[in-house]
C-alpha positions in Angstrom: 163.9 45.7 122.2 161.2 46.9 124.9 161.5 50.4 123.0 161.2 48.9 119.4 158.1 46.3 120.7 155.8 49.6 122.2 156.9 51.7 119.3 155.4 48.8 116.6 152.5 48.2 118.9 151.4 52.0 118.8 151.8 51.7 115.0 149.3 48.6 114.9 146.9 50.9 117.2 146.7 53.9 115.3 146.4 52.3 112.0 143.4 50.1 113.5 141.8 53.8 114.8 142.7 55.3 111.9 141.0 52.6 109.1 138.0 52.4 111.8 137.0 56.7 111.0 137.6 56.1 107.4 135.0 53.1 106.9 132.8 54.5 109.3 133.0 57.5 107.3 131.4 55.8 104.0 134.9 54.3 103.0 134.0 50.6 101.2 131.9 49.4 103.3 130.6 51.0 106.7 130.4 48.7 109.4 130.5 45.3 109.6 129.4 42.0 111.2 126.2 41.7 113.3 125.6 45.7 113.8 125.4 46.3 110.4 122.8 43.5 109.9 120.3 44.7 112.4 120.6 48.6 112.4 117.1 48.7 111.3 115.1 50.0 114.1 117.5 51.0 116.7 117.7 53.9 118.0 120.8 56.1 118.0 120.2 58.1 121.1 123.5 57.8 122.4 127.2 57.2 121.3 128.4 53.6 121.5 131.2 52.9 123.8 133.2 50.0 122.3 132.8 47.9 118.6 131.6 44.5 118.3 134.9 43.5 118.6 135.4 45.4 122.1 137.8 47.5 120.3 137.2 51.5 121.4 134.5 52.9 119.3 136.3 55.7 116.6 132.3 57.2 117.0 134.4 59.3 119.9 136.5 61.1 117.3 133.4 63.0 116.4 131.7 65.8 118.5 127.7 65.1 119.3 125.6 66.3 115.9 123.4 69.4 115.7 119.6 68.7 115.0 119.4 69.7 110.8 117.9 72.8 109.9 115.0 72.3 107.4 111.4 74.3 106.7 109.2 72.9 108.5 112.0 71.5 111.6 111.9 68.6 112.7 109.9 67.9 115.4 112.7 65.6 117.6 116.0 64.9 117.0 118.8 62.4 118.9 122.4 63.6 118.2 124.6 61.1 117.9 128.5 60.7 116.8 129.6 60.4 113.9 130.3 61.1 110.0 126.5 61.5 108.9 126.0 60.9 105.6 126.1 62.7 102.0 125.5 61.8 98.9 128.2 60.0 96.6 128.1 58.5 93.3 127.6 55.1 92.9 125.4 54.7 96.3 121.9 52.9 96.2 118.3 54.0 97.0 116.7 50.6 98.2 113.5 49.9 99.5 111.9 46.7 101.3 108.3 47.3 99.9 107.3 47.8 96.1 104.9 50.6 97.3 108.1 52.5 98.1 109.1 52.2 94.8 107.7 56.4 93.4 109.4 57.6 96.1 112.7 55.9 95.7 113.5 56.9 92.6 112.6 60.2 93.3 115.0 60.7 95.8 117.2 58.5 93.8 117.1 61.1 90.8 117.0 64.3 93.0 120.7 63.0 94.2 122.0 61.5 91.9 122.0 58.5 93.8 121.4 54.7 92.0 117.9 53.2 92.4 118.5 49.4 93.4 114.5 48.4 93.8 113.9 45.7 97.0 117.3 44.7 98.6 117.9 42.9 101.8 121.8 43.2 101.8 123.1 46.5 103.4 126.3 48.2 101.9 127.8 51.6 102.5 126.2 54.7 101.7 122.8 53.5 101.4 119.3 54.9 101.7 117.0 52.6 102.9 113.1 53.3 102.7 110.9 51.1 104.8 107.2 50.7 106.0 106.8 49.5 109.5 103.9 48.2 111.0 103.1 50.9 113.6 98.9 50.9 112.8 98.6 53.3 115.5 101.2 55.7 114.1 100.5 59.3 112.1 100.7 58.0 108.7 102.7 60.6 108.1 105.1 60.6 110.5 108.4 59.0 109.7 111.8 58.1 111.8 114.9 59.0 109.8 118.2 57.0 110.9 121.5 58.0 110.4 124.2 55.8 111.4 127.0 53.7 110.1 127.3 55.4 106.5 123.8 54.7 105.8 120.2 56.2 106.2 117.3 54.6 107.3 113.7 56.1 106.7 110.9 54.6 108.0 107.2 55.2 108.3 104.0 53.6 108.8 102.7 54.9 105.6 104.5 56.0 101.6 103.2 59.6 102.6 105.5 59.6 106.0 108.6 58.0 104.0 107.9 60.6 101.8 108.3 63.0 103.9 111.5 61.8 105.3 113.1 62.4 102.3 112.2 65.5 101.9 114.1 65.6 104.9 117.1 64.1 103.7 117.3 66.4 100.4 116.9 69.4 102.2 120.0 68.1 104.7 122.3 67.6 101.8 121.2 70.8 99.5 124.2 72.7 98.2 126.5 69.8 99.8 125.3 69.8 103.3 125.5 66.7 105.4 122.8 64.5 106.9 124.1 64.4 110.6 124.5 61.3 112.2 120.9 60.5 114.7 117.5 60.1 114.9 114.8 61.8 113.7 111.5 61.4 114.8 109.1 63.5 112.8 105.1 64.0 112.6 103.1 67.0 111.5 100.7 68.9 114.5 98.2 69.4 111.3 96.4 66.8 109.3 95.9 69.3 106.0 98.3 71.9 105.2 97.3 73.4 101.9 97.8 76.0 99.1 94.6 77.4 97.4 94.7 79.3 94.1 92.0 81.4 92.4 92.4 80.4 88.5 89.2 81.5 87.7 90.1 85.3 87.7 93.3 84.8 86.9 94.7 82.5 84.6 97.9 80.8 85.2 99.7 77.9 83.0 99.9 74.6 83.9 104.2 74.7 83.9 103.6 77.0 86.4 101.0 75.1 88.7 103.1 72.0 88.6 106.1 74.2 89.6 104.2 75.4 93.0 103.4 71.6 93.5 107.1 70.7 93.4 107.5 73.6 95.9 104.6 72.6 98.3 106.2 68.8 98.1 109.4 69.7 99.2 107.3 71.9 101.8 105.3 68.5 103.4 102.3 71.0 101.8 99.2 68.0 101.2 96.7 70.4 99.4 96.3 72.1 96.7 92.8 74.1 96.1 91.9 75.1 92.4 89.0 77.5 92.7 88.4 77.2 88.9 84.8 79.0 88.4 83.7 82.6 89.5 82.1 85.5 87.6 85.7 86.2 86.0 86.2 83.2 84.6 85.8 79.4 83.9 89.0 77.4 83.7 89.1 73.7 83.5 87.3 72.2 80.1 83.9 70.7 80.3 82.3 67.9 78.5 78.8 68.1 79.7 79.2 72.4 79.4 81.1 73.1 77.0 79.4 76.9 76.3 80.9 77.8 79.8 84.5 77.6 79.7 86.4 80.6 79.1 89.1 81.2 76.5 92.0 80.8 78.2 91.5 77.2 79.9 93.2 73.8 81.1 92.8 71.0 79.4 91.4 68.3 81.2 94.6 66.1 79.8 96.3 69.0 81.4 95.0 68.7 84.9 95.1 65.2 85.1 98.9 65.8 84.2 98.6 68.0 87.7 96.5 65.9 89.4 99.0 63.0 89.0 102.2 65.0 89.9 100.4 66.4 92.9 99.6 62.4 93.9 103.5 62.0 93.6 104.6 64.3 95.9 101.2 63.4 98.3 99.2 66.0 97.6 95.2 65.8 97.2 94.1 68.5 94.8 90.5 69.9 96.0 88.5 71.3 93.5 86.3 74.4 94.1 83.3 75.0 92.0 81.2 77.7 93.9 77.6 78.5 94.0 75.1 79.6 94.3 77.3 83.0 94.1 80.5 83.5 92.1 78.6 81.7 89.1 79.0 84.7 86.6 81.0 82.8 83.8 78.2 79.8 83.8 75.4 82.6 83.5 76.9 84.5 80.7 76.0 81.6 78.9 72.7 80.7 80.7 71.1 84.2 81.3 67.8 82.9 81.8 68.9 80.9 84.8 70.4 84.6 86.6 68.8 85.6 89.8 66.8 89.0 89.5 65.1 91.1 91.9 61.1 92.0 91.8 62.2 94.6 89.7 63.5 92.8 86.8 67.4 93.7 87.8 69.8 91.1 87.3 72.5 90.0 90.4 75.9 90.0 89.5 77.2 86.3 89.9 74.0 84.8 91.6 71.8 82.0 90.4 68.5 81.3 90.9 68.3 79.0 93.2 64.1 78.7 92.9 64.4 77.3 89.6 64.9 73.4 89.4 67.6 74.0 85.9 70.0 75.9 88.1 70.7 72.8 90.2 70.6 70.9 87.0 73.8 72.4 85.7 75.7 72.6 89.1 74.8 69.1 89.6 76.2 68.3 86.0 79.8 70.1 86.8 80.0 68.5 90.1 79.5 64.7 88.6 81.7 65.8 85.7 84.8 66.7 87.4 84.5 64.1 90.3 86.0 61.8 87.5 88.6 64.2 87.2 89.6 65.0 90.9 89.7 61.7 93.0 91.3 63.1 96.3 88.5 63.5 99.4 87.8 67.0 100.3 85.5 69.0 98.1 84.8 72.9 98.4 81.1 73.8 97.2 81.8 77.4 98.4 78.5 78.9 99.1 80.2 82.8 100.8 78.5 85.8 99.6 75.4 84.6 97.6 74.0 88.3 97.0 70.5 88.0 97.5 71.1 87.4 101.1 73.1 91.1 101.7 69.6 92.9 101.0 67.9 94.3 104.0 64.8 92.1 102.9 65.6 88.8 100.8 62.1 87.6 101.0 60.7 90.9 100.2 63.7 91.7 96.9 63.2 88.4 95.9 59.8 86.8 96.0 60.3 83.8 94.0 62.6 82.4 96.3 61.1 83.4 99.5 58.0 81.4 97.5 60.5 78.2 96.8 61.1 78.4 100.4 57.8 78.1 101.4 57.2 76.0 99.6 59.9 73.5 100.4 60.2 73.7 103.9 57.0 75.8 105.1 55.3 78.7 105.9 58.0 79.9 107.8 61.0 79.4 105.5 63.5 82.0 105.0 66.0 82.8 101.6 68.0 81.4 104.2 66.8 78.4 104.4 66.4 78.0 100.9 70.2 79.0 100.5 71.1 76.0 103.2 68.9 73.9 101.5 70.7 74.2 98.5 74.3 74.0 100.4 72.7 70.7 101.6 71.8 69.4 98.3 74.8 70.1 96.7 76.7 68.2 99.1 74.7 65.2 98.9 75.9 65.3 95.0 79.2 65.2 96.3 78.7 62.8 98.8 77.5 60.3 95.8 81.3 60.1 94.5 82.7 59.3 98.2 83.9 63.3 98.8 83.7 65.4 101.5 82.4 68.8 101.6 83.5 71.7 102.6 81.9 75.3 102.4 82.9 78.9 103.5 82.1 80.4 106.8 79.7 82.9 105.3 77.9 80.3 103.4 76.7 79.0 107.0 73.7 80.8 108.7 72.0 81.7 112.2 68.3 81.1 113.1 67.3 79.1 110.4 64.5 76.4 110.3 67.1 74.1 107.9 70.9 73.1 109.3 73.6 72.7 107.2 74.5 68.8 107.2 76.8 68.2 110.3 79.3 66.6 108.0 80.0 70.1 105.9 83.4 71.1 106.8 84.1 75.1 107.6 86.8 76.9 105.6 87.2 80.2 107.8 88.4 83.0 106.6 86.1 86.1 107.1 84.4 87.6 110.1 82.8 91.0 108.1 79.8 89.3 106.8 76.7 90.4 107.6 75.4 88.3 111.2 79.2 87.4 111.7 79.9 84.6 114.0 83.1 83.9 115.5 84.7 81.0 115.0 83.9 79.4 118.3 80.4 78.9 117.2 81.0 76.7 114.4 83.6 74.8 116.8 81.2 74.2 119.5 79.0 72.8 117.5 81.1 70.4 116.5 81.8 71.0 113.5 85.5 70.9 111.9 87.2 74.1 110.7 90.1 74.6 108.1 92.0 78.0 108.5 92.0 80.1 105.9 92.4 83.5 108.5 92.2 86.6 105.7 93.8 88.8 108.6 97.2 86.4 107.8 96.6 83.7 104.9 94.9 86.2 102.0 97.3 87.1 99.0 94.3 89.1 97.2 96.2 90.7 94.1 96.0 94.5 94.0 95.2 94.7 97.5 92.0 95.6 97.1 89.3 96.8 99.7 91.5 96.6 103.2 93.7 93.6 102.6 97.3 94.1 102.1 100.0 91.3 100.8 100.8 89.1 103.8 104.4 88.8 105.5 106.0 85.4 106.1 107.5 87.3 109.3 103.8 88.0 110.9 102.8 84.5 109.9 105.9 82.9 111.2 105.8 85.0 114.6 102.0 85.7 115.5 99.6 83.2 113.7 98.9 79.9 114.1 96.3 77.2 113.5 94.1 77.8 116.5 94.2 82.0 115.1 90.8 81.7 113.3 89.7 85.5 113.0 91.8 88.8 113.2 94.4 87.5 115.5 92.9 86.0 118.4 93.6 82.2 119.1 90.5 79.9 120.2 90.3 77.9 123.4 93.0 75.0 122.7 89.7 72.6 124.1 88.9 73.2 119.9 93.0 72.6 118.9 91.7 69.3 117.7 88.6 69.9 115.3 91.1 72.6 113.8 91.9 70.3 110.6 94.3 72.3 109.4 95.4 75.7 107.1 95.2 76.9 103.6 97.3 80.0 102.2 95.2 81.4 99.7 95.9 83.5 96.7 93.0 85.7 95.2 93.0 87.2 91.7 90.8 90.1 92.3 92.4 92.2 90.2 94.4 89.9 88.1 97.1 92.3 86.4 98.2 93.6 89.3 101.0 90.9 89.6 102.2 88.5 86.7 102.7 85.1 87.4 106.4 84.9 88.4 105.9 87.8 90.7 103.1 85.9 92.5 105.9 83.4 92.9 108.0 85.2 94.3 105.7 86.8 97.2 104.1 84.0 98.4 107.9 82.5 98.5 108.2 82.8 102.2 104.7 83.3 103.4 104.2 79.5 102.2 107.5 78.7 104.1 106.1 80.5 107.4 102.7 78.9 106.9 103.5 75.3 107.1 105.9 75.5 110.0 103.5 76.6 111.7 101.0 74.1 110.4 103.6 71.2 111.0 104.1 72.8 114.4 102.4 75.4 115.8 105.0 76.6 118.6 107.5 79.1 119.3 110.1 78.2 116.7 113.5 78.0 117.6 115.2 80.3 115.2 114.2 83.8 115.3 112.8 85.6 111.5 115.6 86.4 110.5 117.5 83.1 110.8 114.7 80.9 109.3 114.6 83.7 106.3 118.3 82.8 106.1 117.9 79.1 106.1 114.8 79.4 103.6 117.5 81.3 101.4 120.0 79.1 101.7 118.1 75.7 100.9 116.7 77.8 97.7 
């Protein structure tokens, strides 16, 4: 009888162990009692030892998880034991806050998954998104929890949660499993952006919203549309319509962009630049093209004396603020050609003349150039934006400073009176990355640039690597906003679009991880090309 009582009580043992794994591995219900009312917030740093009910934990059937492999990584993760989680029909997307609600059932559709709106009651399989109140928090960092069948993503923001499940999707691409943990996730870089030159090279608008899904599932929050240069003008205009080129967007078409872009988080920041790169406006204005003393007209350059050329900039500027509503705005301002002559004042007499007279005896083309800067960005300022310029459109010894408020976008050190970045920095000033020695995809490869590598990014550049490839003091790490990969249309049938696709595919991927953390990454170049390959 002794025999017969230890064999039945090993029976009742086993099967209690053996029903434990299977609801704790999503079976009909997950956990149970207290634990599974209060998971939200805890932190799964280690394995628990017993159940609620004292009973051994079957969490020990499982070996310790491996942090998951996604582009960018995740900054921290605490393994844990257990199941993780996949996706399976019938479970819910829930959130606890109605702002939650885009992102739900985005996630929701990308899986396949049910979206259930604002739920209190937890059940198996679930993906919870939640907004804490962590004011002091990144608002877009986000805390991922996997445990008990379910995930947990919480942030103190909708652009953090949404980056958690970008998280999640790449996890359980092609079938993969979220492992069970915490993640604890925040980007090193506050902009991380994609800029493309539509002005001398047209691209559709299927196409532009397909990079945007990319740069989403990226954690990408930019996206720069340098629409006007001497090539081309691209976007339609009410208050010009005599400037827009042929091929064009639609305004109805970019505020179709503009509003996919805000549902994956990312601020689109128009670029109209001036007082250079103005060609397509001038072909229909000629009278308003800067000329020398000898009568010749400069290719792309305005006339900056002359009251109607701020007139129309001005217009474009109000015009499109409607249009665009995110923050940043690039005015450009690089390579305004009547300031590569040996003699500005002397080529060009009418300006050196507007100089004088708005800022005294002693005022430069220079000056006149920064005044313009200046007064473009107060036009900008008007509709709550804030301005941006190239490094180039900045100069030394001049009576007039560019307003302390103009960001920098880097990305040259071959002009003529070069400065290196560190002047810019200690002056306080903030700085977006847009290094040409690493972030340029200038079509043709024309002059000395050459299509950049996702390997050199991923394994020598990084935020603080302003110019060529030297990094700047880390005392400047944190006026370093951020870094924009940049594709240039120079000579636009070099590539079509798909092939542009297709070579920025893993430059983009090695950009942002290095944006969303700028150290030695773990896996060498030829595992994270693997990964990127394998997550599509």
């Amino acid at each position: 009888m002794l025999v017969v009582a230890m064999a039945v009580a090993l029976v009742v043992i086993a099967a209690g162990v053996s029903l434990g794994l299977w609801a704790a591995s999503g079976g009909d219900g997950g956990a149970t009692g207290p634990e599974a009312r209060s998971s939200q917030g805890r932190s799964a740093a280690a394995p628990r030892g017993t159940s609620p009910e004292g009973a051994p934990s079957p969490s020990r059937s499982y070996a310790l998880s491996k942090a998951p492999q996604t582009i960018p990584a995740v900054r921290e993760h605490t393994a844990a034991r257990g199941p993780g989680w996949r996706p399976a029909s019938g479970n819910r997307v829930v959130v606890d806050d109605p702002a939650l609600a885009d992102e739900g059932r985005l996630i929701a559709g990308e899986l396949g998954l049910r979206y259930d709106g604002e739920k209190d009651d937890r059940r198996a399989g679930d993906v919870r998104l939640t907004l804490d109140d962590d004011k002091k928090a990144n608002p877009e960092s986000y805390v991922m929890t996997v445990r008990d069948g379910r995930v947990e993503i919480s942030g103190p923001a909708d652009a953090g949660v949404f980056y958690g499940t970008r998280t999640l999707k790449q996890e359980v691409h092609d079938g993969g499993t979220a492992p069970e943990g915490v993640v604890r996730d925040e980007p090193a870089k506050p902009e991380r952006g994609f800029m493309l030159d539509i002005a001398r090279k047209n691209y559709t608008a299927g196409w532009i919203e397909d990079r945007i899904r990319e740069l989403g599932d990226l954690k990408f929050n930019q996206l720069g549309l340098h629409f006007s240069d001497d090539q081309g003008f691209r976007i339609e205009s009410d208050s010009h319509p005599e400037i827009v080129s042929q091929q064009h967007l639609t305004k109805a078409q970019v505020r179709k962009i503009v509003d996919l872009a805000e549902s994956r988080h990312i601020t689109v920041v128009p670029e109209i630049d001036s007082p250079g790169h103005l060609g397509a406006v001038l072909d229909a204005h000629p009278d308003l093209q800067l000329r020398t003393a000898q009568g010749s007209a400069v290719q792309g350059a305005i006339d900056i004396s002359k009251s109607e050329s701020a007139e129309i900039v001005d217009d474009l500027l109000n015009e499109y603020a409607d249009l665009f509503p995110g923050e940043p705005w690039h005015l450009g301002g690089d390579e305004y050609q009547a300031l590569v002559r040996s003699d500005p004042e002397a080529s060009f007499p009418q300006l050196a003349a507007a100089a004088r007279e708005k800022y005294g005896s002693g005022a430069t083309v220079a000056d006149l150039t920064t005044g313009w800067l200046n007064d473009r960005a107060a036009t900008v300022r008007k509709h709550e934006r804030v301005p941006r310029a190239w490094n180039d459109g900045f100069f030394r010894d001049t009576s007039v400073d560019a307003d302390k408020d103009i960001q920098v976008g880097y990305w040259t050190g071959k002009e003529i009176g070069a400065r290196p970045p560190a002047v810019y920095l200690s002056a306080g000033r903030k700085v977006i990355n847009y290094n040409d020695e690493f972030l340029y995809y200038v079509l043709g490869e024309p002059q000395t640039f050459v299509y950049p590598t996702g390997q050199r990014i991923y394994e020598q550049w990084t935020p603080r690597v302003l110019r060529d490839t030297q990094a700047v003091p880390e005392r400047y790490d944190g006026q370093i906003l951020g870094g924009v990969f940049a594709v240039w249309g120079d000579v636009p049938n070099a590539q079509t679009q798909d092939q542009v696709a297709a070579g920025i595919r893993m430059p983009l991927r090695a950009t942002v991880q290095k944006l969303w953390d700028p150290g030695r990454p773990e896996l060498s170049w030829a595992e994270f090309r693997a990964l990127a390959d394998r997550l599509g």
